[in-house]
Backbone as CSV, one residue per row, in Angstrom:
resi,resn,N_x,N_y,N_z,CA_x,CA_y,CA_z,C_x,C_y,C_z
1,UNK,25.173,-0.749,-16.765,25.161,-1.104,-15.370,24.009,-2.070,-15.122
2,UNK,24.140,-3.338,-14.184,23.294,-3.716,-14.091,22.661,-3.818,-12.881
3,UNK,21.371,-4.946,-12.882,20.542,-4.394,-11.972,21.179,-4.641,-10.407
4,UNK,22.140,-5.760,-10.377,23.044,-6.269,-9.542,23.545,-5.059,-9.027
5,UNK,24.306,-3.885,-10.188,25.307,-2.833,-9.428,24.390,-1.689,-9.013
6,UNK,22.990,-1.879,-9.558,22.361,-0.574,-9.012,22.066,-1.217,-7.828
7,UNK,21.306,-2.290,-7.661,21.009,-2.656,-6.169,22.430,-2.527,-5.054
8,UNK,23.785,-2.682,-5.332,24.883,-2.194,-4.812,25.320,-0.779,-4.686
9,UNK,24.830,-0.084,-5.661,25.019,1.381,-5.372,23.859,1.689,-4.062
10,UNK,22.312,0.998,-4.207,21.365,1.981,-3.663,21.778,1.458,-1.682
11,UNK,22.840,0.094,-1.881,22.675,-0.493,-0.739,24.409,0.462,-0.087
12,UNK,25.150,0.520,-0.633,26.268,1.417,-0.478,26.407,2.675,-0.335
13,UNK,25.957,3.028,-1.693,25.815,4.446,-1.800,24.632,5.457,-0.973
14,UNK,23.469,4.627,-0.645,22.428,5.395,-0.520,22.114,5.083,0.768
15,UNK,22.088,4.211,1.387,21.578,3.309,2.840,20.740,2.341,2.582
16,UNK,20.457,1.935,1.378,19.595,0.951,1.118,18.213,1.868,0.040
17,UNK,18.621,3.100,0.613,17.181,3.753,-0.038,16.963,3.486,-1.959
18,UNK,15.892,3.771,-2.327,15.866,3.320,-3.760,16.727,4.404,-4.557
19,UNK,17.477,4.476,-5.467,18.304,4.793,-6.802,17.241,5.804,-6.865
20,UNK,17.801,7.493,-7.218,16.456,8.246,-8.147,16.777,8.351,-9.177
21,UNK,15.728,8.494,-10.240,15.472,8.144,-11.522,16.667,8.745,-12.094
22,UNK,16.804,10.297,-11.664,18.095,10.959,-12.643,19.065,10.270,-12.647
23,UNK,19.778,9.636,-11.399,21.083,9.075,-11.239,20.862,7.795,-12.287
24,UNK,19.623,6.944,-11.948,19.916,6.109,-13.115,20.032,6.135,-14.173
25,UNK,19.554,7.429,-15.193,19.642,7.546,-16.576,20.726,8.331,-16.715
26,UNK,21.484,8.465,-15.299,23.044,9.257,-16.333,23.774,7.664,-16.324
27,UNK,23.690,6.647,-15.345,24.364,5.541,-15.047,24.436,4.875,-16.479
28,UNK,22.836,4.975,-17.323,22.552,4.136,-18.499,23.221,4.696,-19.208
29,UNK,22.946,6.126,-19.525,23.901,7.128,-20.647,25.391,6.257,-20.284
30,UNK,25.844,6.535,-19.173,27.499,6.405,-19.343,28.047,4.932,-19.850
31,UNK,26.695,3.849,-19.263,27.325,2.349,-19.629,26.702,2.522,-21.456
32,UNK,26.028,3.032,-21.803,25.790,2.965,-23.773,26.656,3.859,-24.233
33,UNK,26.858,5.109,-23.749,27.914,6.124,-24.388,29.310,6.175,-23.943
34,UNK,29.418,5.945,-22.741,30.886,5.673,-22.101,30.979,7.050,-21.378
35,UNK,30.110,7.824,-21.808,30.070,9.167,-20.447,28.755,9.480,-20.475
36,UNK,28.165,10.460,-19.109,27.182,11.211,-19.107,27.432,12.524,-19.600
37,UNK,26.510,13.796,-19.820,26.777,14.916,-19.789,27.399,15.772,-18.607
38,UNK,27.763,15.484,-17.259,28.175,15.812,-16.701,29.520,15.747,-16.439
39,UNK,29.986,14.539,-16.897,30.841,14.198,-16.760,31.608,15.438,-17.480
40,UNK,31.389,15.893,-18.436,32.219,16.954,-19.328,32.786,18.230,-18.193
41,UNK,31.966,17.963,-17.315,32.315,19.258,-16.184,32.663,18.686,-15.103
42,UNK,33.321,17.450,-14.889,33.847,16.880,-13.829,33.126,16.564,-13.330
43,UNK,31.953,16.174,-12.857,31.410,15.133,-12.020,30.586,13.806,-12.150
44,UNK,31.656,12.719,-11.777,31.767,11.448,-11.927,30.657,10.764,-10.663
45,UNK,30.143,9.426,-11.128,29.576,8.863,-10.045,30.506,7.746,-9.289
46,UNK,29.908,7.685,-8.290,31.042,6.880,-7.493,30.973,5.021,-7.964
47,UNK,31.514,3.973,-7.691,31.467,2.805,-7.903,30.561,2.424,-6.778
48,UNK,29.938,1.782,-6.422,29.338,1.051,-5.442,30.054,0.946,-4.384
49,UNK,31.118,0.522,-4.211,32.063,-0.267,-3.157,32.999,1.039,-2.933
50,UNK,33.247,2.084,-3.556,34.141,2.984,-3.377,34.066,3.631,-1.894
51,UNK,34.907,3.643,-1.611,35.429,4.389,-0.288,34.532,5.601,0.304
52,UNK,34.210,5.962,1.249,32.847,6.854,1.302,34.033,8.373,1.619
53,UNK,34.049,9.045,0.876,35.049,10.109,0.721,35.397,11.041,1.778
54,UNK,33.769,11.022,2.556,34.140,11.732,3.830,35.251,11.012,5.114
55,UNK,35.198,9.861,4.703,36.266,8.324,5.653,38.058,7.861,5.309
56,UNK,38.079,8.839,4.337,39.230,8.519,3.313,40.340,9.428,3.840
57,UNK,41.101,8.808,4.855,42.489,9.668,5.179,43.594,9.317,4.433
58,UNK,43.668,8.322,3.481,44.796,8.269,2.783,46.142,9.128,2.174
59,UNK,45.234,10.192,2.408,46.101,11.572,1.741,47.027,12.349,3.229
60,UNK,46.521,11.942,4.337,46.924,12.615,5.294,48.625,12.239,5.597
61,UNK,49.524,12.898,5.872,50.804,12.891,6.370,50.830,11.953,7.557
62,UNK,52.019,11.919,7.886,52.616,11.710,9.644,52.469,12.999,10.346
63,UNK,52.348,13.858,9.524,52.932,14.957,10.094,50.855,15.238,10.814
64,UNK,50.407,15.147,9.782,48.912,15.670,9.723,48.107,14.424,11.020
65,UNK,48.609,12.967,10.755,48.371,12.320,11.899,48.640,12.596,12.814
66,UNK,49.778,13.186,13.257,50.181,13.617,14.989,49.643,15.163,15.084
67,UNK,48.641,15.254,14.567,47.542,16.570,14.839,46.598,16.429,15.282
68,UNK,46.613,16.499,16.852,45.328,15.976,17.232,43.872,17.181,16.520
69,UNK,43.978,18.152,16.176,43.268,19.215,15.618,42.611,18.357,14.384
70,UNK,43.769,18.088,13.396,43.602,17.444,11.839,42.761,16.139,12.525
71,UNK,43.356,14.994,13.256,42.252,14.133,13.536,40.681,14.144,14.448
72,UNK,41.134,15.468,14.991,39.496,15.573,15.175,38.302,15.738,14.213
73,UNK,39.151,16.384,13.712,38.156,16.955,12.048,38.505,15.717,11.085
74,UNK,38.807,14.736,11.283,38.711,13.627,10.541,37.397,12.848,11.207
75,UNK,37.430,12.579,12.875,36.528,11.641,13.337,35.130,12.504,12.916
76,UNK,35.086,14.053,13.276,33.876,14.763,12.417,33.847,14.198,11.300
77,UNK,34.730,14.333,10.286,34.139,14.110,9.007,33.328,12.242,8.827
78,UNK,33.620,11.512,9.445,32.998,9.974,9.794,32.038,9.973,10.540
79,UNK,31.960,10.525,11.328,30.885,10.744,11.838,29.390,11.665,11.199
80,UNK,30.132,12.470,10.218,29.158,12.967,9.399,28.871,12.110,8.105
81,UNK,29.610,11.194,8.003,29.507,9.774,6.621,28.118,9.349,7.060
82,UNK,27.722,9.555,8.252,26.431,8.638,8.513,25.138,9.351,7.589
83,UNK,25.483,10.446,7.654,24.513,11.652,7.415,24.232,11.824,5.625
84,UNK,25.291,11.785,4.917,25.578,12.469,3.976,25.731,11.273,3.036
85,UNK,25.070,11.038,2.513,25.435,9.781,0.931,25.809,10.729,-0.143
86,UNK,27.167,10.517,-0.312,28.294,10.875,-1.796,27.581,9.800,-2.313
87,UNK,26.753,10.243,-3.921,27.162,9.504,-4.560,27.484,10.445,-5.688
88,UNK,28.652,11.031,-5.857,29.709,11.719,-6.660,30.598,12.790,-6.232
89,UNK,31.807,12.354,-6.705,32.783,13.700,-7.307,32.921,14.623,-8.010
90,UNK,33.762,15.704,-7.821,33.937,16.762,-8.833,35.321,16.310,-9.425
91,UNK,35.849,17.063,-10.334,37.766,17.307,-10.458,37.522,18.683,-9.452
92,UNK,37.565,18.816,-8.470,38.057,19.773,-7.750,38.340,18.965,-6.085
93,UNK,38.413,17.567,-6.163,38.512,17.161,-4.687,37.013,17.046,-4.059
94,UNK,35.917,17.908,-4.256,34.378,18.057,-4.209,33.887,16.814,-3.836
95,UNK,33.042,16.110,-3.196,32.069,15.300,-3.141,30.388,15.999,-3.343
96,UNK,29.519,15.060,-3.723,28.297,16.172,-3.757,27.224,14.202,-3.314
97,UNK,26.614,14.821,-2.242,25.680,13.485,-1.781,24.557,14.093,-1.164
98,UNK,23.523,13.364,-0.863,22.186,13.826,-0.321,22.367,13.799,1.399
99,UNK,21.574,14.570,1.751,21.637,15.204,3.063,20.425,14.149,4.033
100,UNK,20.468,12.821,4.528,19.989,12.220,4.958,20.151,12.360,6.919
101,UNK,19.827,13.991,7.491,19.708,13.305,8.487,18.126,12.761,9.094
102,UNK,18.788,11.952,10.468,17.118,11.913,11.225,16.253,12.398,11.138
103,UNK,16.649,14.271,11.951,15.964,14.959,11.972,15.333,15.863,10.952
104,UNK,15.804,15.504,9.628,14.989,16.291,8.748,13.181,15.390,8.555
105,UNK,13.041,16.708,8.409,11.272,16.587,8.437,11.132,15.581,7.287
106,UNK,10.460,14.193,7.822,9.684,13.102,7.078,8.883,13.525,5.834
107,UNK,9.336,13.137,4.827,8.509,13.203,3.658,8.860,14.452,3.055
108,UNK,9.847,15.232,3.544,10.336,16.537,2.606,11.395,15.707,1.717
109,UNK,11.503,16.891,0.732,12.951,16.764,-0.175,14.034,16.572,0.696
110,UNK,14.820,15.837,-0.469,16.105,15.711,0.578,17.045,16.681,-0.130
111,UNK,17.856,17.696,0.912,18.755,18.480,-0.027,19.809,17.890,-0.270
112,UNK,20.903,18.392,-1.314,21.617,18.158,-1.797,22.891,18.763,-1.301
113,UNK,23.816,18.337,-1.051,25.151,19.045,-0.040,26.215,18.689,-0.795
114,UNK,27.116,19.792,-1.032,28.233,19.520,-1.666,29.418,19.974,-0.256
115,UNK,30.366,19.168,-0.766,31.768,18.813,0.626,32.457,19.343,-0.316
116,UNK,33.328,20.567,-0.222,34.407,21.191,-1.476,35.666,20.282,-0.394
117,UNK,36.853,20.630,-1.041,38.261,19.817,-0.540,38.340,20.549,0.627
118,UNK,38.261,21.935,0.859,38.698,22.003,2.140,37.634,21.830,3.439
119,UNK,36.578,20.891,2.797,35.552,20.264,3.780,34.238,21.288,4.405
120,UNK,34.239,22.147,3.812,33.162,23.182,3.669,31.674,22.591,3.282
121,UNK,30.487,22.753,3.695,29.310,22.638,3.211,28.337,22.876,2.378
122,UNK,28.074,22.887,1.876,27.001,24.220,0.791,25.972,23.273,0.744
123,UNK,24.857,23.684,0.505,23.694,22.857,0.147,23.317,23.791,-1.617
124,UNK,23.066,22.905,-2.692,23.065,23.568,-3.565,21.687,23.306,-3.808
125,UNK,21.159,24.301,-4.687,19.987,24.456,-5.180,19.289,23.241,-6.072
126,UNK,18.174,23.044,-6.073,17.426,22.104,-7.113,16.895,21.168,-5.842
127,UNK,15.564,20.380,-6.312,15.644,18.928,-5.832,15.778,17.617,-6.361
128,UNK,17.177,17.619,-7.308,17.588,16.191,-7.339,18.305,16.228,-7.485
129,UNK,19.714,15.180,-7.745,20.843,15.231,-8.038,21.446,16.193,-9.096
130,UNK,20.444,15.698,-9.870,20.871,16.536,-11.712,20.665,17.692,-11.276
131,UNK,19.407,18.192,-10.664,19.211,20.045,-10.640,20.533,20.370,-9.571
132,UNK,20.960,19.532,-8.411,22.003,20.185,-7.774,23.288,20.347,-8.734
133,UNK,23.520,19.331,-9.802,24.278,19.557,-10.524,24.707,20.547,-11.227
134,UNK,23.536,21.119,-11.841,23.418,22.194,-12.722,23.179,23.287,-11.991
135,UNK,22.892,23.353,-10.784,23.495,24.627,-10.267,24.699,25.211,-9.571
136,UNK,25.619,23.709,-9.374,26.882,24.340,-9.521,27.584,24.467,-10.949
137,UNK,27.012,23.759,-11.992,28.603,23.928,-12.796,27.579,25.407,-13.381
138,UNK,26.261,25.229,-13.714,25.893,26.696,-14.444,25.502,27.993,-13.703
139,UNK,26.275,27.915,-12.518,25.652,29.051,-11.630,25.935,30.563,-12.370
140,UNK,25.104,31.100,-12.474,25.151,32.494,-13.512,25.177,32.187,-14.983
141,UNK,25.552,31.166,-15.190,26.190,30.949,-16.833,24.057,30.058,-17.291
142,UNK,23.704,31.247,-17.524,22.014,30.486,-18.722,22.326,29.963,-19.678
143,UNK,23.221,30.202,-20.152,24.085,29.506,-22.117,23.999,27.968,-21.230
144,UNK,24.896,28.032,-20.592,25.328,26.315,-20.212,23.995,25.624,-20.035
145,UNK,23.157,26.300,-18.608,22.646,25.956,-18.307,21.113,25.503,-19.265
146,UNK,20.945,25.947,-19.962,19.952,25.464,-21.368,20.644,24.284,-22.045
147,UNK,22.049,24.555,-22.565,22.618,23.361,-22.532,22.700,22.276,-22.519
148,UNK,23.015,21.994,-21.067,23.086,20.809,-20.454,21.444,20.211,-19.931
149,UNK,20.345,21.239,-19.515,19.201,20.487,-20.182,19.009,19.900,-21.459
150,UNK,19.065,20.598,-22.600,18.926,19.963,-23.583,19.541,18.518,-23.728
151,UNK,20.829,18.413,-23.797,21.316,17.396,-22.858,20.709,16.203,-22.146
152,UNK,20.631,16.845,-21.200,19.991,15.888,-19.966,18.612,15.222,-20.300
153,UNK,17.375,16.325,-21.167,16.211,16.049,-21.770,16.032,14.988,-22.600
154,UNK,17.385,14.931,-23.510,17.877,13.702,-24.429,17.690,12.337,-23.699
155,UNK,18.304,12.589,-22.291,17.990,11.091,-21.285,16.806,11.308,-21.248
156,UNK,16.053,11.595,-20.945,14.758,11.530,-20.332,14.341,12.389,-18.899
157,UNK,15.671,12.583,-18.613,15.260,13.929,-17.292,15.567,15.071,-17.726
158,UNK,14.085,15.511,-16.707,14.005,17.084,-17.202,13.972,18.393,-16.228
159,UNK,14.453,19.332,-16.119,15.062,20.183,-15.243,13.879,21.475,-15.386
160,UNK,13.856,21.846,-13.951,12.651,23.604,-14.401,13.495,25.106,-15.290
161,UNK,12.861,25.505,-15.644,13.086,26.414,-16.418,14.354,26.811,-17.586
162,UNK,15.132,28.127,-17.301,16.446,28.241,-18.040,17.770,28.618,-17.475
163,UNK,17.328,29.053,-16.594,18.791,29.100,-15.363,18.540,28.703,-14.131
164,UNK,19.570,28.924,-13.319,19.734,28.332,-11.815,18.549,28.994,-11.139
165,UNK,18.528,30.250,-11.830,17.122,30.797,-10.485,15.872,30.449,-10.542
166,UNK,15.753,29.288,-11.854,14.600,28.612,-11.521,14.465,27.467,-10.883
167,UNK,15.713,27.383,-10.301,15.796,26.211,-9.224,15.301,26.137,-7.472
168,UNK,14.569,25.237,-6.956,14.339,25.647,-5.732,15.496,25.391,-4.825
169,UNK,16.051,26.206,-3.400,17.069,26.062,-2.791,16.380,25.693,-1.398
170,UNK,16.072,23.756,-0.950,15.771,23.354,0.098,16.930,23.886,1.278
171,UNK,16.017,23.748,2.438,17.232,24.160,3.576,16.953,22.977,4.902
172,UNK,18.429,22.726,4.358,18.658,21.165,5.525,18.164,21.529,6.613
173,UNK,17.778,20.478,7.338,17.542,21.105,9.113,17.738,19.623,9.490
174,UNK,18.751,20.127,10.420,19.813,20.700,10.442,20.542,20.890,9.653
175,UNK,21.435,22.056,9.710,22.288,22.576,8.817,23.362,21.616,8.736
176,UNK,23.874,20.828,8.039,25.106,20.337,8.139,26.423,20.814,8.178
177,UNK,26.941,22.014,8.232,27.820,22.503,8.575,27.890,22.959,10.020
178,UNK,26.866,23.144,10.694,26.656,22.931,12.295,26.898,21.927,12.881
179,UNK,26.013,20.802,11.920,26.262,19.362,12.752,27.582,18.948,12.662
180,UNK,28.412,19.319,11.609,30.099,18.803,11.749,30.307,19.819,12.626
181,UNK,30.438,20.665,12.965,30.963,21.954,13.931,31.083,21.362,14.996
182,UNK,29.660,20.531,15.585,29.396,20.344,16.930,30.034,18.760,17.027
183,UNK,30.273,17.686,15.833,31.011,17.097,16.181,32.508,17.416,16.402
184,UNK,32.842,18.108,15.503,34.273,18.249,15.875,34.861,19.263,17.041
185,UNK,33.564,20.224,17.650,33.892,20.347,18.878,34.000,19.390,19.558
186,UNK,33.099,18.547,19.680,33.259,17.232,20.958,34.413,16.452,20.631
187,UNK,34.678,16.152,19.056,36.312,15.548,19.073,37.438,16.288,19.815
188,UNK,37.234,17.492,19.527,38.299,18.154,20.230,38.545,18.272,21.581
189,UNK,37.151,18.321,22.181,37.045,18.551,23.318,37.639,16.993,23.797
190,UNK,37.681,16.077,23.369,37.796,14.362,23.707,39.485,14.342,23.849
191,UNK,39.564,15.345,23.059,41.312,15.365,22.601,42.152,16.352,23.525
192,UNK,41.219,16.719,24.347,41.822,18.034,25.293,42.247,19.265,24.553
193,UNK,41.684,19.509,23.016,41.974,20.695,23.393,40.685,21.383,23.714
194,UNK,40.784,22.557,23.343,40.088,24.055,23.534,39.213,24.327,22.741
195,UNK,37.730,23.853,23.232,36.399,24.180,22.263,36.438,25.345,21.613
């Protein structure tokens, strides 16, 4: 990858903010090896220009368009694109991006939020991409999770301890599963129905 597509990822993917180190040394792994270690457990990084996943109705019906319910919880989910930089997928439909709102306190970690398919929130444990990583695919599993450090150590990033519970679990503020709540009340409410 070059320096062209990282400056396109950090200006796409991120809001302009700088690339962190982990994401770039899985980017290098995958352009010299043709994959990262993660990739083995489904999660891919996005292209620069790719579609911001929370914005992506392509999949929706006629049937699902003439729902004013289904499109409220669509304009939520765009409206929460502002908030949330995907930069990756799972194979489960999953997005997993950093939790950029306003109001989180200046100069803290930024947590890590995973969007499962049926548009659910979680904030997963660790503070960086890679540690949020590894605490979903090795949650309970220490075998993996030694693993895929070893692994990951090979790049040059390095993860705390030997399982997930040595991971720290930041807490968004705001919660992002509130802040979509309260948008897609007001969509709804826009739409006449019933908060």
């Amino acid at each position: 990858m070059t320096e062209e597509w990282w400056q396109r990822f950090a200006r796409e993917r991120l809001g302009g903010r700088e690339v962190p180190s982990d994401l770039r040394a899985l980017g290098t792994a995958r352009q010299q090896g043709g994959r990262h270690p993660l990739e083995e457990y489904g999660i891919t990084l996005l292209e620069p220009d790719a579609q911001h996943p929370l914005t992506d109705v392509s999949h929706l019906t006629e049937q699902d368009r003439a729902s004013a319910d289904i499109m409220a919880n669509c304009a939520a989910f765009e409206q929460m694109a502002a908030y949330v930089s995907v930069v990756a997928l799972d194979d489960n439909s999953g997005c997993i991006g950093y939790w950029h709102h306003p109001d989180q306190s200046p100069g803290s970690p930024v947590p890590i939020v995973m969007i499962d398919s049926e548009g659910s929130y979680r904030t997963l444990a660790g503070r960086s991409f890679v540690e949020a990583c590894l605490d979903e695919i090795a949650h309970d599993d220490d075998e993996t999770y030694r693993g895929l450090a070893a692994q990951l150590a090979a790049l040059g990033i390095s993860v705390p301890g030997s399982s997930t519970e040595d991971l720290e679990l930041l807490t968004p503020d705001p919660d992002p599963e509130e802040v979509h709540h309260r948008f897609y009340t007001a969509e709804r409410s826009r739409r006449g129905l019933p908060a």
